[in-house]
Structure formats: C-alpha cells, structure tokens
N, C-alpha and C positions, 0 to 999 in steps of 0.2 A: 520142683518144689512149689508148692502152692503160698500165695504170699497174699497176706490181707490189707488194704488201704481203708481209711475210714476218715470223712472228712471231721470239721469239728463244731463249727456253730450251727446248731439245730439238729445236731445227730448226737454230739456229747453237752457241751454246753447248749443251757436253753436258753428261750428271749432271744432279742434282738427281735428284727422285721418281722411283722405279719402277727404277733404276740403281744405288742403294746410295751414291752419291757424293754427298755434303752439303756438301762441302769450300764451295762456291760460294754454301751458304745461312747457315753455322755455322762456316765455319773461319776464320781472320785472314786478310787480305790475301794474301797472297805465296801462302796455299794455294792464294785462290779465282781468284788468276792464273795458278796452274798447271790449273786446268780446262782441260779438253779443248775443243778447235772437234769439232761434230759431223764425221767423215768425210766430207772432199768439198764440205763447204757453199763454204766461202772459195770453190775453185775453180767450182762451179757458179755460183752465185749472180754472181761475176764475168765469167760467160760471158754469164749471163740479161740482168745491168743493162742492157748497150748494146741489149738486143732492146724496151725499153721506152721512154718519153718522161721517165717518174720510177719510182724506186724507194724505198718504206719501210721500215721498222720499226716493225712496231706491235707493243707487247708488255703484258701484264698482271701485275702489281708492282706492290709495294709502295713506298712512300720509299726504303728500304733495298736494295733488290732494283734496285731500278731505279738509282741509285748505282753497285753493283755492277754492273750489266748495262754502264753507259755507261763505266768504270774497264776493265771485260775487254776492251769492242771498242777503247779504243782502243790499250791495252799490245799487242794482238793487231796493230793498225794497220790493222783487221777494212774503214775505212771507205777508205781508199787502196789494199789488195789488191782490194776490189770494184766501185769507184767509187758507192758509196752515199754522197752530201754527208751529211756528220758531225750536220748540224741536220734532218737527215729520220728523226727518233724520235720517237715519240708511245709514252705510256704509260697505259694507265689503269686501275682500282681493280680493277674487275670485266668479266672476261672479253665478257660479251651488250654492252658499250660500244663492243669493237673494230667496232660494225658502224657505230656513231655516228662516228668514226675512218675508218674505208672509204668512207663516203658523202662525207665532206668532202674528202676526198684524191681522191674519185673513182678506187679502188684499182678495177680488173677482174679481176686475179685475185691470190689470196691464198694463200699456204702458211702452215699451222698444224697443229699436234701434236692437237689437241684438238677430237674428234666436236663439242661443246657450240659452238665458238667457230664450226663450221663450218654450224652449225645456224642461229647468230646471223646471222651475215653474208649468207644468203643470200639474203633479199632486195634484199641493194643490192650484193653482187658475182659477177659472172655467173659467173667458173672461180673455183674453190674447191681445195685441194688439201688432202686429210687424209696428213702427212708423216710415213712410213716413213723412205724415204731417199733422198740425193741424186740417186743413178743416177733409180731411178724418176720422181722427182718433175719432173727438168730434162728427160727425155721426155715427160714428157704433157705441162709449161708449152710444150712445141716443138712437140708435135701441135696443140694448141688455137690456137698463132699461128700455124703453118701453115695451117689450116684456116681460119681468118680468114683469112687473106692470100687465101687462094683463090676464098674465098666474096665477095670485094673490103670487108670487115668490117674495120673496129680503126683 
C-alpha cells in the first residue's frame, strides 16, 4: 500500500527562512495565523490524499514550532479541506530522523523542501520529491503512480 509523507513549513505552510516572513516564527499569534498556505498546496495535496491508503505529516521543529505548526493547520481547517486525519503528525528534533519517521509509517513517497531531508530518507522511501511547487510536484506524485499502476507495483 502506497503511503504519502509531506513535510510542513515551505511545502504547506509558507514564510519562515529564505522568504523574509518571520511572522510564523517571531510574531504573536494572530500574525503567525495570518501566514500564508503555500500556493495550491490545500488543493493538491486534497487531490493526492484519496490516491493513497494514508497520508502524513512529518515535519522538523521545535516544541514551539511545532505548537505553532498544529495551531495554523487547524485555524486553516488544513486537516478536513485535505482529508489528512488530524492524529497523522509526527514531529521530530532533527531533520536525518524524519527517515526513522518514514520507516515506521511505511511512507513510499515523500515531499520535502530540503536536499538534506531527501538524502536522509532515501534509503527507506522509494519516490522522493525535492518541493519547488505544487503544479510540479502533484505531476510527478501522478507519474510515479501511474507508472506503478502499470508496472502492476503499489
């Protein structure tokens, strides 16, 4: 059974590093709920769910952050616009864990922001996706299940 991972800051939620927008790590409340959903994620990511058996969130954070992160999706109502059940979030300290994370979940393929996380993972999840953006990224997750589908794999 094919199982989706998807990380969370700069793949769903936007801002934070390399964007100029702090609001989400340094500002009060009300700011870091007005952060932005990356473009398109909601709607993709809502399309992908049903093409899977489960879907996660695996994300790297702090206490705080991670607080934050579970406060944004669900003001956003991030987990009923995609059909991602609300208790399918795992978090952990340092980035090379999310592969410790993927093994357990049995994730096949995973989207994330970060070369490093995609380095981790890859011996325990076969599609990988270093996430640019939505468009891009929900085409190749459909080539690679197509291609399965074909090859009678998944």
């Amino acid at each position: 059974m094919n199982r989706l991972g998807i990380d969370i800051g700069r793949v769903i939620i936007a801002g934070g590093s390399g964007s100029g927008d702090t609001a989400f790590f340094s500002g009060d409340t009300a700011a870091m709920l007005r952060t932005p959903a990356v473009p398109g994620a909601f709607e993709a990511i809502a399309r992908l769910v049903p093409l899977f058996g489960d879907a996660w969130l695996v994300s790297k954070c702090g206490p705080r952050i991670q607080q934050r992160s579970l406060e944004w999706l669900l003001h956003h109502r991030f987990f009923e616009r995609t059909g991602i059940p609300e208790g399918n979030v795992r978090f952990c300290l340092r980035r090379p864990e999310k592969a410790i994370h993927c093994a357990e979940l049995g994730i096949t393929h995973f989207v994330d922001d970060k070369p490093d996380v995609i380095a981790a993972i890859t011996p325990v999840v076969p599609y990988r996706y270093l996430f640019k953006d939505w468009g891009r990224t929900e085409a190749a997750v459909l080539r690679d299940l197509q291609a399965e589908a074909a090859a009678g794999v998944g």
